[in-house]
DSSP file (Angstrom, degrees, kcal/mol; ACC not computed):
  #  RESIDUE AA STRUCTURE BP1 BP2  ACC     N-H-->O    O-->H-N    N-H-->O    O-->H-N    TCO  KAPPA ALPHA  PHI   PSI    X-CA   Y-CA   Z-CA
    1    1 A X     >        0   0    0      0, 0.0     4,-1.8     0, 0.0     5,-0.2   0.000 360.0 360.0 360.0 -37.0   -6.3   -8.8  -11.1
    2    2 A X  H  >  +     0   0    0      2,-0.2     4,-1.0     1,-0.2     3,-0.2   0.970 360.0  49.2 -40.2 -64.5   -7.7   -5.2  -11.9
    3    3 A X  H  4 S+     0   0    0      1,-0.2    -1,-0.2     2,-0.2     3,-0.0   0.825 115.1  50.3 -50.9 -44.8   -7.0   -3.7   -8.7
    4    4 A X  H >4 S+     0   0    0      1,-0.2     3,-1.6     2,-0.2    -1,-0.2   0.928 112.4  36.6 -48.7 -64.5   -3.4   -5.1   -9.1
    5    5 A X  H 3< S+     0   0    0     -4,-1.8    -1,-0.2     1,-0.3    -2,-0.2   0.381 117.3  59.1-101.7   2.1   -2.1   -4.2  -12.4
    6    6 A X  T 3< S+     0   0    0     -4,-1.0    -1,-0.3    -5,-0.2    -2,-0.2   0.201 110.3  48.5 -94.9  13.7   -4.1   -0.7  -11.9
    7    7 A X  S <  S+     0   0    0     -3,-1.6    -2,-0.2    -5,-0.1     2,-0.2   0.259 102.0  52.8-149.6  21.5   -2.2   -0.1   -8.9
    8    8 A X  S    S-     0   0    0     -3,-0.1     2,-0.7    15,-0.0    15,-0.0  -0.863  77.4-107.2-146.9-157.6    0.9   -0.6   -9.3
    9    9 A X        -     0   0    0     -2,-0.2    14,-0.1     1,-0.1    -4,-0.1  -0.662  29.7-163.6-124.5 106.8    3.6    0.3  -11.3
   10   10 A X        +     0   0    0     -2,-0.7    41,-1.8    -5,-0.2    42,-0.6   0.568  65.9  68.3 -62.0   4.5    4.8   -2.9  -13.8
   11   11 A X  S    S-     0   0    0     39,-0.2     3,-0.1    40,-0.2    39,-0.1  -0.907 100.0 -84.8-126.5 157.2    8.2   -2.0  -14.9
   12   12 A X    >   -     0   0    0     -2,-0.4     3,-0.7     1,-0.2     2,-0.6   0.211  52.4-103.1 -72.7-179.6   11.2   -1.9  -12.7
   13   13 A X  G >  S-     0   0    0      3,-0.4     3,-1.2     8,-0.3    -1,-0.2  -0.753  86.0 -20.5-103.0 122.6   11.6    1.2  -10.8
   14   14 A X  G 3  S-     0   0    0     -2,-0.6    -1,-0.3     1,-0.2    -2,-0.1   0.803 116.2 -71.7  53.5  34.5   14.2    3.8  -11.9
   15   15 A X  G <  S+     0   0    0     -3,-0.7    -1,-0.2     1,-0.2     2,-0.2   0.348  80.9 160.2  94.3 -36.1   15.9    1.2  -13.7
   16   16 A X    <   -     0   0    0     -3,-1.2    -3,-0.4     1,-0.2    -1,-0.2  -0.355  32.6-157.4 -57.8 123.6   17.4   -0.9  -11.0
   17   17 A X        +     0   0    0     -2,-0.2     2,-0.3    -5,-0.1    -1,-0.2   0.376  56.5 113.8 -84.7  -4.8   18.3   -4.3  -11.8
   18   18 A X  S >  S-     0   0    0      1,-0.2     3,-2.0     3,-0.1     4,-0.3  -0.672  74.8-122.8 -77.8 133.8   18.2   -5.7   -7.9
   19   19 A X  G >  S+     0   0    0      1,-0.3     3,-3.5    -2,-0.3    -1,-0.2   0.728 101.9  71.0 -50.1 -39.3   15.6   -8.0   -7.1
   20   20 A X  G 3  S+     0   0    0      1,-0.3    -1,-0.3    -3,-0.1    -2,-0.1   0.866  99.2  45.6 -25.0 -54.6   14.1   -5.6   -4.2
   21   21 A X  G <  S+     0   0    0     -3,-2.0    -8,-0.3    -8,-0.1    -1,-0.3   0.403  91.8 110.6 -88.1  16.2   12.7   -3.1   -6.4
   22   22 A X    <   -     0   0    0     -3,-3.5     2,-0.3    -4,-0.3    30,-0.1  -0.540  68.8-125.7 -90.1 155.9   11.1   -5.9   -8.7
   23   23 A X        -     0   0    0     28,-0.2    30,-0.3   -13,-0.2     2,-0.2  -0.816  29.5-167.3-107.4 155.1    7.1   -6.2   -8.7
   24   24 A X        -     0   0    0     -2,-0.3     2,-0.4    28,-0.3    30,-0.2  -0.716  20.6-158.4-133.6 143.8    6.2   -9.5   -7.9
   25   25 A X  E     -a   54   0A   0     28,-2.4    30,-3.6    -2,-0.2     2,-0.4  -0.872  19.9-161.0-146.2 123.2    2.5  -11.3   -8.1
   26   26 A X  E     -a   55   0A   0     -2,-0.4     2,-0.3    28,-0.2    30,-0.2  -0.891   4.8-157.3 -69.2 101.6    2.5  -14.3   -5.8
   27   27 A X  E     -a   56   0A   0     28,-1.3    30,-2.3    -2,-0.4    -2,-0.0  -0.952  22.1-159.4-127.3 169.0   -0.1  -16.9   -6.5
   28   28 A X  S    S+     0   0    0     -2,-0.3     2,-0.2    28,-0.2    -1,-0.1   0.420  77.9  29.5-119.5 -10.7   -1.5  -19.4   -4.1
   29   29 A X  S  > S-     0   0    0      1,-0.1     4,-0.8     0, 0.0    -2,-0.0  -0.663  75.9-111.2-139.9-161.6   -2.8  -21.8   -7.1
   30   30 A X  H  > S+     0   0    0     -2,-0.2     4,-2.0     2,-0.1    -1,-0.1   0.907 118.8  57.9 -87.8 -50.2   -2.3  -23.0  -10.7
   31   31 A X  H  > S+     0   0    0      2,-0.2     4,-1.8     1,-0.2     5,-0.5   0.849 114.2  35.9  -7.9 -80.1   -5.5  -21.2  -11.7
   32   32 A X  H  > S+     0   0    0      1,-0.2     4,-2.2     2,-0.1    -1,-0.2   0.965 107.2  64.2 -37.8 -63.9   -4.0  -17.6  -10.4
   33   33 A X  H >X S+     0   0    0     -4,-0.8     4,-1.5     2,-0.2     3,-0.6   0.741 114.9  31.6 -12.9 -90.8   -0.8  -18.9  -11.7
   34   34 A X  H 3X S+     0   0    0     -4,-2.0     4,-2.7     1,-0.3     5,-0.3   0.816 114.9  54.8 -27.1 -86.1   -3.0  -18.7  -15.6
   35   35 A X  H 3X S+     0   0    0     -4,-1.8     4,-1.3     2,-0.2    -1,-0.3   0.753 107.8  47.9 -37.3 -23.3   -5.2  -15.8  -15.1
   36   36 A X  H XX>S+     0   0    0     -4,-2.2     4,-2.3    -3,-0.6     3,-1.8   0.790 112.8  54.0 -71.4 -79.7   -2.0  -13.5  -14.1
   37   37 A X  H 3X5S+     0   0    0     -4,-1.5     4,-1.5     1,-0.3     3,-0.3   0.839 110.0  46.5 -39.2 -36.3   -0.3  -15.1  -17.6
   38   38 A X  H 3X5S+     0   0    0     -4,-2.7     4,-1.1     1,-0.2    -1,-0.3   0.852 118.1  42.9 -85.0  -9.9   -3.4  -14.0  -19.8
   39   39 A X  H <<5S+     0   0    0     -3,-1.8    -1,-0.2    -4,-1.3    -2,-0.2   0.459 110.8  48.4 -58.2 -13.0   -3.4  -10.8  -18.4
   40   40 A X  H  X5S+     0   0    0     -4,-2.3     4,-6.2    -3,-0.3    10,-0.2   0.846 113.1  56.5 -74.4 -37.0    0.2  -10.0  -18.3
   41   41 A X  H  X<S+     0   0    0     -4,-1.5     4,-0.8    -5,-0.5    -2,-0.2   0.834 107.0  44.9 -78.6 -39.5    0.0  -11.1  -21.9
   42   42 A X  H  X S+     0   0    0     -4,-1.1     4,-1.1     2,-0.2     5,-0.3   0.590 113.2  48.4 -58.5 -13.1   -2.8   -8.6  -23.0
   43   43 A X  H >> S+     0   0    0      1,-0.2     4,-3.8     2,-0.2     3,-2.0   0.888 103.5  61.9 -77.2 -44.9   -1.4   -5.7  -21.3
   44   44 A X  H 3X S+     0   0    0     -4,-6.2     4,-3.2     1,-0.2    -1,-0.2   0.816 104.6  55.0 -45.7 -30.8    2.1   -6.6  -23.0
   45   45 A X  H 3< S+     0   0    0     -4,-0.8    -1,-0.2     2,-0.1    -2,-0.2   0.780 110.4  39.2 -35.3 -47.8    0.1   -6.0  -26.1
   46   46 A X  H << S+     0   0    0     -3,-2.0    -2,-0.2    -4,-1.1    -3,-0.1   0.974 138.1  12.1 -66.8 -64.9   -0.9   -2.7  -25.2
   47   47 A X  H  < S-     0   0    0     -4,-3.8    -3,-0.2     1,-0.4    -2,-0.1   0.172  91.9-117.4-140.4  14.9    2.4   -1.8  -23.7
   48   48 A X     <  +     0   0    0     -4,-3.2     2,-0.7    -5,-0.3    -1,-0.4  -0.285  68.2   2.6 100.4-162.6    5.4   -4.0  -24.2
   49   49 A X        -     0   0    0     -2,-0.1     2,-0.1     1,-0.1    -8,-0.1  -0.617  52.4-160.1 -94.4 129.4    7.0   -5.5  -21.7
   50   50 A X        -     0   0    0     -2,-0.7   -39,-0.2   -10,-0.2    -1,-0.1  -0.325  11.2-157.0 -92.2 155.9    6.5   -5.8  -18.3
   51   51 A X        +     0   0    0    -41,-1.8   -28,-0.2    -2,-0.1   -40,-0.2   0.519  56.7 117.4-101.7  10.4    8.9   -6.7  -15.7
   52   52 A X        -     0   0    0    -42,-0.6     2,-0.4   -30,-0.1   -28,-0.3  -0.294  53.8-159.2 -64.8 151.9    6.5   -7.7  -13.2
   53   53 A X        -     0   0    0    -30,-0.3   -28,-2.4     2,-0.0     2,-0.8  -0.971   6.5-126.7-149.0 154.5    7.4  -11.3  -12.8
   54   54 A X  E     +a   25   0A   0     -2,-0.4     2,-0.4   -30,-0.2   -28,-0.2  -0.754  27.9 162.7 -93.6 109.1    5.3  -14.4  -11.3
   55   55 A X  E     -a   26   0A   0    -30,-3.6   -28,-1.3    -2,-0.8    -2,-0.0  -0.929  44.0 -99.3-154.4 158.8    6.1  -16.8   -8.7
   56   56 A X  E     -a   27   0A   0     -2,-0.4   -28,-0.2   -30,-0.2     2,-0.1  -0.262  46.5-109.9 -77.5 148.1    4.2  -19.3   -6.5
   57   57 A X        +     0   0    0    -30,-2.3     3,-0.1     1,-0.2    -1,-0.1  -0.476  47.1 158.7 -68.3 136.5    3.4  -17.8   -2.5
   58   58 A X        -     0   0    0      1,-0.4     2,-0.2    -2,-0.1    -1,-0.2   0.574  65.5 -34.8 -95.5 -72.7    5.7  -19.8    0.0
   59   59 A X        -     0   0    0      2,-0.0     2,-0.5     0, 0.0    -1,-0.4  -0.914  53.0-118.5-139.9-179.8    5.5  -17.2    2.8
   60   60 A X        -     0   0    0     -2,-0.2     2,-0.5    -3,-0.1    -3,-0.0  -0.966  16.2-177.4-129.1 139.1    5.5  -13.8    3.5
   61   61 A X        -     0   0    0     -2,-0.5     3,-0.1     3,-0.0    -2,-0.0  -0.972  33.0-134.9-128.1 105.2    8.3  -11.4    5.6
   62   62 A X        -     0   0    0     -2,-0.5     3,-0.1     1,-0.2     6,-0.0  -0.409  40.1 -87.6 -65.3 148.5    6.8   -7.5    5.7
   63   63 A X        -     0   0    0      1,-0.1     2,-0.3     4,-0.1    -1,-0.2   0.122  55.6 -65.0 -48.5 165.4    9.5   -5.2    4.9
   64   64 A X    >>  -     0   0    0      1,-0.1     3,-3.2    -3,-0.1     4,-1.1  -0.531  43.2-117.1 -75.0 147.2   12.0   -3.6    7.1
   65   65 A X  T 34 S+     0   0    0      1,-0.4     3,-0.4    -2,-0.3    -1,-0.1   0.624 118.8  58.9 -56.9 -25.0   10.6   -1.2    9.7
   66   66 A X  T 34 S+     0   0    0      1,-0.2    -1,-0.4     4,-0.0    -3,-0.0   0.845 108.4  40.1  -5.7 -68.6   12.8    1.4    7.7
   67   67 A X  T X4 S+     0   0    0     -3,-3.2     3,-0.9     2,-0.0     2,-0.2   0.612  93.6 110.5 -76.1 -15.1   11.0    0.7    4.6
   68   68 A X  T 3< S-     0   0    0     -4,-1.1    25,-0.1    -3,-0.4    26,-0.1  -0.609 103.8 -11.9 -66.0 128.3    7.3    0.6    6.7
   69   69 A X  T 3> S+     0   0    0     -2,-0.2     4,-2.8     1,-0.1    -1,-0.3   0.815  79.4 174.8 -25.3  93.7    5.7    3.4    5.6
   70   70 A X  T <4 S+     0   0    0     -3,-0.9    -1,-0.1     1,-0.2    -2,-0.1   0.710  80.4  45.2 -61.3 -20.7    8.5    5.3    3.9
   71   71 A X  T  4 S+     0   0    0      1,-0.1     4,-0.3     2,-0.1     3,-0.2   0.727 115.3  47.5-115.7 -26.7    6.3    8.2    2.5
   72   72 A X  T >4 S+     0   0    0      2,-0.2     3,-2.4     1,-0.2     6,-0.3   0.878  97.5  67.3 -46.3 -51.6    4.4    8.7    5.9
   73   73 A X  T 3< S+     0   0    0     -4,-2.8     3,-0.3     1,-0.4    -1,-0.2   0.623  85.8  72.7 -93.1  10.3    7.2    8.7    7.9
   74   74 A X  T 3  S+     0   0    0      1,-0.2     2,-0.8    -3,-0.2    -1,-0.4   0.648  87.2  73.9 -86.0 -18.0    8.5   12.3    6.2
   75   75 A X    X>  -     0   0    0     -3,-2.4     3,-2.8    -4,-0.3     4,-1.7  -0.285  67.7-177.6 -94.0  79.7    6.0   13.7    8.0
   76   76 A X  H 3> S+     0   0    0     -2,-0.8     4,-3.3     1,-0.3     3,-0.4   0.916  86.2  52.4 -32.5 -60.9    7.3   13.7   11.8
   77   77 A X  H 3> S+     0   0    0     -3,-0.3     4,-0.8     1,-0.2    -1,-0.3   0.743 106.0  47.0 -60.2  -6.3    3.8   15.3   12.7
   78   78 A X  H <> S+     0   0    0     -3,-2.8     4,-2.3    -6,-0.3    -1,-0.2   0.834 116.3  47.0-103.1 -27.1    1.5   12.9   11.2
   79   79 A X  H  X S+     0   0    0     -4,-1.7     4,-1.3    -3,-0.4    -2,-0.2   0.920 110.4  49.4 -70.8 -40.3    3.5   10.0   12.7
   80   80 A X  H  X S+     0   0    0     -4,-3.3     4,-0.7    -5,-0.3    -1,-0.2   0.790 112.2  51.8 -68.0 -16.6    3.7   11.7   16.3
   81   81 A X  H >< S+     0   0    0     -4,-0.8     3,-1.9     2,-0.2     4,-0.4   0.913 113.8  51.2 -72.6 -79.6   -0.6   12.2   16.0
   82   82 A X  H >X S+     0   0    0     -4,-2.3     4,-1.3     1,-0.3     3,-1.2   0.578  91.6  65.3 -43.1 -20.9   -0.4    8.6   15.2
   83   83 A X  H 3< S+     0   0    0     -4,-1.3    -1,-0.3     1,-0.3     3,-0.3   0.988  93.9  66.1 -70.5 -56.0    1.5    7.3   17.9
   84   84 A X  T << S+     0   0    0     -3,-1.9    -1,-0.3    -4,-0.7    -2,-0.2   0.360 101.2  50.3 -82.7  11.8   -1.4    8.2   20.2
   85   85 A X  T <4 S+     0   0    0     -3,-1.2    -1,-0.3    -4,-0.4    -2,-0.2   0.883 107.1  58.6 -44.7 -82.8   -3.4    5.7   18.5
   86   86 A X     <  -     0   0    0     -4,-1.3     3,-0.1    -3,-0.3     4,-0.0   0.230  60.0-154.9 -71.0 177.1   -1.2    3.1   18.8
   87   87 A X  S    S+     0   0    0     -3,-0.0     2,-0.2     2,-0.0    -1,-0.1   0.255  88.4  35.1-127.6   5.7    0.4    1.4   21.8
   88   88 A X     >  -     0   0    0     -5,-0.2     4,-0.7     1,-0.1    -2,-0.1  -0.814  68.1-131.5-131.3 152.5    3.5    0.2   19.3
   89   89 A X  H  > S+     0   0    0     -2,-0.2     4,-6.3     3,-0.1     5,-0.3   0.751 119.7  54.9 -62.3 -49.7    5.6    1.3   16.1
   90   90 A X  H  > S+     0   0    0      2,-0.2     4,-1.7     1,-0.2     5,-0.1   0.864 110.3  44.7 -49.6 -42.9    4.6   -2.4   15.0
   91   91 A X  H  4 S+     0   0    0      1,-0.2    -1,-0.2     2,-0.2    -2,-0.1   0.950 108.5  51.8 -43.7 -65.9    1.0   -1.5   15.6
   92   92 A X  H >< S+     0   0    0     -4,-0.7     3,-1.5     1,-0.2    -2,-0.2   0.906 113.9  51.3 -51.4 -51.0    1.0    1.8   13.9
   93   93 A X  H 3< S+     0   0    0     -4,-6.3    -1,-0.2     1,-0.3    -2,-0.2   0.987 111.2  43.5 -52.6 -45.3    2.7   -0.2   10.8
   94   94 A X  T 3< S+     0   0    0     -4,-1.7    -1,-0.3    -5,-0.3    -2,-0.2   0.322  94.5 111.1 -98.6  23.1    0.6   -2.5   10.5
   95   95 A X    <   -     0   0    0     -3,-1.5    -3,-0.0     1,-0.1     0, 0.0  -0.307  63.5-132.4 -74.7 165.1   -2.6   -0.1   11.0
   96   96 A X  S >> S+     0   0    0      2,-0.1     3,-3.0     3,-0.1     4,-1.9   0.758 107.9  48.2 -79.0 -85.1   -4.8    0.5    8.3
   97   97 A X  H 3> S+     0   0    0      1,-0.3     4,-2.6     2,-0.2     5,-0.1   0.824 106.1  59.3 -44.1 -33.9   -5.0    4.1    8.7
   98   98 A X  H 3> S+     0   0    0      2,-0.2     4,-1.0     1,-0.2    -1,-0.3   0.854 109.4  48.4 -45.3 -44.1   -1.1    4.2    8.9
   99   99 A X  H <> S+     0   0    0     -3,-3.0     4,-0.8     2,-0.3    -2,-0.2   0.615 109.5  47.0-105.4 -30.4   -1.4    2.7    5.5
  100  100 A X  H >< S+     0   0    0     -4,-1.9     3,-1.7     2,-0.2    -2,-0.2   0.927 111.7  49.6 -83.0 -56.0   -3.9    5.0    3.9
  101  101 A X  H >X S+     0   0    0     -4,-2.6     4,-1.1     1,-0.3     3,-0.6   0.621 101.2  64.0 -73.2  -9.5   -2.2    8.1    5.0
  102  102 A X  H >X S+     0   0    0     -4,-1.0     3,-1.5     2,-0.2     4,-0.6   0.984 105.3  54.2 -53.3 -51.3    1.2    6.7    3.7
  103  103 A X  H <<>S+     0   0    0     -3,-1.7     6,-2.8    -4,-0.8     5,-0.7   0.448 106.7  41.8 -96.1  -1.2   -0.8    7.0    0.5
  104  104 A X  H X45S+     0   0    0     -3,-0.6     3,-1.1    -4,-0.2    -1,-0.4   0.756 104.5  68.8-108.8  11.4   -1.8   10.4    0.6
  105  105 A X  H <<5S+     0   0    0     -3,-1.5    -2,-0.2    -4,-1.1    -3,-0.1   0.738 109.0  36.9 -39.8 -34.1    1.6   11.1    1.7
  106  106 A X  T 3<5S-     0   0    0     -4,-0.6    -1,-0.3     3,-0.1    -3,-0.1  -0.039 121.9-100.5-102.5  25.0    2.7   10.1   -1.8
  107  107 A X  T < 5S+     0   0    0     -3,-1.1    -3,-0.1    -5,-0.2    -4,-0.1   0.441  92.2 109.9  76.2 -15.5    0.2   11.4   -3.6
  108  108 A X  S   <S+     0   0    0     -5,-0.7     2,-0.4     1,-0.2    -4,-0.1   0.533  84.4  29.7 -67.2 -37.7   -2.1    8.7   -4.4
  109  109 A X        -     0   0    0     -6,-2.8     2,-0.4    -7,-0.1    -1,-0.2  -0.910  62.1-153.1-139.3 126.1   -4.9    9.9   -2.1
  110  110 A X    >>  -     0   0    0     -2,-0.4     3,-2.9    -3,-0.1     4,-2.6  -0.654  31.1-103.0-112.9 153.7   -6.0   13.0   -0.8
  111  111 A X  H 3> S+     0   0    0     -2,-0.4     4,-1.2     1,-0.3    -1,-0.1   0.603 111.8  51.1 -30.4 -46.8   -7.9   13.6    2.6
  112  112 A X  H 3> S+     0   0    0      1,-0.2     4,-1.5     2,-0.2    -1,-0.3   0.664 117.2  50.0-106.5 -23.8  -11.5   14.2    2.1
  113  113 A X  H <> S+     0   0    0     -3,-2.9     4,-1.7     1,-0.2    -1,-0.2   0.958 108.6  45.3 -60.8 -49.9  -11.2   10.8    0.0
  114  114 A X  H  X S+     0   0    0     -4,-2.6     4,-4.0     2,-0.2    -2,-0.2   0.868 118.7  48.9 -72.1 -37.2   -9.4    8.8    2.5
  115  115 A X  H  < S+     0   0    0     -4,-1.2    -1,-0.2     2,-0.2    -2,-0.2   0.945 113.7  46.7 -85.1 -20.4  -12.4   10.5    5.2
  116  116 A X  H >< S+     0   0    0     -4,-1.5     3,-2.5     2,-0.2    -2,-0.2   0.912 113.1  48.8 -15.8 -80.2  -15.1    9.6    2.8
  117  117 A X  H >< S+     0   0    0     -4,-1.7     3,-2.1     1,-0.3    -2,-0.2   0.811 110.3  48.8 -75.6 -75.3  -13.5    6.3    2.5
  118  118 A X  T 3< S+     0   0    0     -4,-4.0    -1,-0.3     1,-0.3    -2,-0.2   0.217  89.8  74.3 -84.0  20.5  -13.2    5.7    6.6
  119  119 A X  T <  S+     0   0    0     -3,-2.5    -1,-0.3     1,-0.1    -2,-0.2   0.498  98.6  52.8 -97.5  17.8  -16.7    6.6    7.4
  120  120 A X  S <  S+     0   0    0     -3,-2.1    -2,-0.2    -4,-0.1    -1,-0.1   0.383  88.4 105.7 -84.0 -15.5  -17.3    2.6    5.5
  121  121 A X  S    S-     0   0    0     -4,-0.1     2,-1.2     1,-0.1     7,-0.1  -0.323  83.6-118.0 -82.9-174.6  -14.7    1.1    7.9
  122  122 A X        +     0   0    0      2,-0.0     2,-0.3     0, 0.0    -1,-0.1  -0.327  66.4 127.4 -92.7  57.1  -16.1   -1.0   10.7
  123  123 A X        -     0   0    0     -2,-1.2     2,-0.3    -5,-0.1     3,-0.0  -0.668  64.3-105.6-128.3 170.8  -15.0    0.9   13.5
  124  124 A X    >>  -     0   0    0     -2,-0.3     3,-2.3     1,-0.1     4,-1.8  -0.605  43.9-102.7 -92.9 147.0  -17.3    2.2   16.6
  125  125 A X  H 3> S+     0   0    0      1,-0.4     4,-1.1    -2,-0.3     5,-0.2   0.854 117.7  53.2 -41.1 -55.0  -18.1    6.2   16.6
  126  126 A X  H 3> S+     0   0    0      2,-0.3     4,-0.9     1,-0.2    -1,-0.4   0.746 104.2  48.0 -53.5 -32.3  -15.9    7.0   18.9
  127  127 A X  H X> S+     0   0    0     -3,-2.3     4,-1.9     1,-0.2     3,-0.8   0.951 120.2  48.9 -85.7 -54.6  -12.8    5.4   17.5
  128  128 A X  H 3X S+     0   0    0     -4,-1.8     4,-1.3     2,-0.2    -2,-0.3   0.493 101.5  53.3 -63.2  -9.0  -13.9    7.1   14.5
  129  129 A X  H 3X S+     0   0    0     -4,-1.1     4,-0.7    -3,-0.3    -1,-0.2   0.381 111.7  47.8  15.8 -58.3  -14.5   10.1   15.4
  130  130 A X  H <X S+     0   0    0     -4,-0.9     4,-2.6    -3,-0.8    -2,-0.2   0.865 109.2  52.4 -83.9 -35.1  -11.1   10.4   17.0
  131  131 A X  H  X S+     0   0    0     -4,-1.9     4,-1.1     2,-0.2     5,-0.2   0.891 108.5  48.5 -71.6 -33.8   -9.3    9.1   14.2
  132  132 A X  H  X S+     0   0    0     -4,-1.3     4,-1.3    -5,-0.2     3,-0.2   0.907 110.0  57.0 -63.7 -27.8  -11.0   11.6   12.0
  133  133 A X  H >X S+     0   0    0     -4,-0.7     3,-1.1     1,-0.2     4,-1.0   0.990 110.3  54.1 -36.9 -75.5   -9.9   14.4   14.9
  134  134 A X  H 3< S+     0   0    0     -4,-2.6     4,-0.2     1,-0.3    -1,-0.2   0.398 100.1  44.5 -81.0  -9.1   -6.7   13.3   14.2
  135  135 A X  H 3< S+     0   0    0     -4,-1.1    -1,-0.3    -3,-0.2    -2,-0.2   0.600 103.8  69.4-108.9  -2.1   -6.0   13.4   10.9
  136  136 A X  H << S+     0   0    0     -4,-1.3    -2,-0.2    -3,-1.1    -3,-0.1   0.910 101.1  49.1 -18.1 -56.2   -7.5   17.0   10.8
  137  137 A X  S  < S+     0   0    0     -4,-1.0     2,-0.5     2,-0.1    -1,-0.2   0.643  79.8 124.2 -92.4 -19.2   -4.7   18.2   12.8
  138  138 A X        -     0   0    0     -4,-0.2     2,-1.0     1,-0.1   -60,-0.1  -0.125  56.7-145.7 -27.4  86.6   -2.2   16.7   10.8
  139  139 A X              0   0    0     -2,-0.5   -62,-0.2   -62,-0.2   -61,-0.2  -0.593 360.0 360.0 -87.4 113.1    0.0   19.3    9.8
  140  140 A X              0   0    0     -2,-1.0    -1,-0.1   -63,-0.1    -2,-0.1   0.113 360.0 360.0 -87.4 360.0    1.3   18.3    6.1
């Protein structure tokens, strides 16, 4: 619940009343269900009201490939480095690394964090090794 409500942003975005932009918490029990309401309910203390809204998981539909990494995908080079990862667009969405470098794309993360960060993933030297190659060259 930390990670959540310290990572994202709980009131609707620019205003827009359409359901799209709305943040959402999903829970998979009654439990979650609670612990989200007594934390929504202290923060709203702190900081009024939030529009983030609560509803139980049925399934889940990833965005459209449009919307897949929206802040990444201003960068034509970092995306064309990345293709030679992947053997897909689908792949490359649904990558990890795809998904990190969206974030320092936005601001959120900056490189030497993000390489910090990926010498903890689980990946064999070589693969790492090239992915760190490759986001070197990443012209930003």
């Amino acid at each position: 619940m930390e990670v959540f409500w310290n990572n994202h942003n709980p009131y609707n975005i620019n205003g827009y009343k359409d359901m799209q932009y709305q943040s959402l918490l999903l829970y998979r029990n009654e439990d979650q269900a609670e612990a989200f309401r007594r934390m929504k309910s202290r923060m709203e203390d702190a900081k009024g009201i939030l529009d983030t809204e609560l509803a139980p998981f049925k399934a889940f539909y990833p965005a459209e490939s449009r919307h897949q990494k929206y802040y990444l995908k201003r960068f034509p080079d970092a995306v064309e480095k990345l293709k030679s990862l992947y053997s897909s667009e689908e792949e490359l969405e649904r990558s990890t690394l795809a998904a990190r470098l969206n974030g320092v794309a936005k601001g959120f993360l900056n490189l030497e964090r993000l390489q910090q960060e990926m010498l903890g993933w689980p990946l064999a030297e070589n693969e790492l090794k090239e992915m760190l190659s490759l986001i070197r060259q990443i012209r930003w």
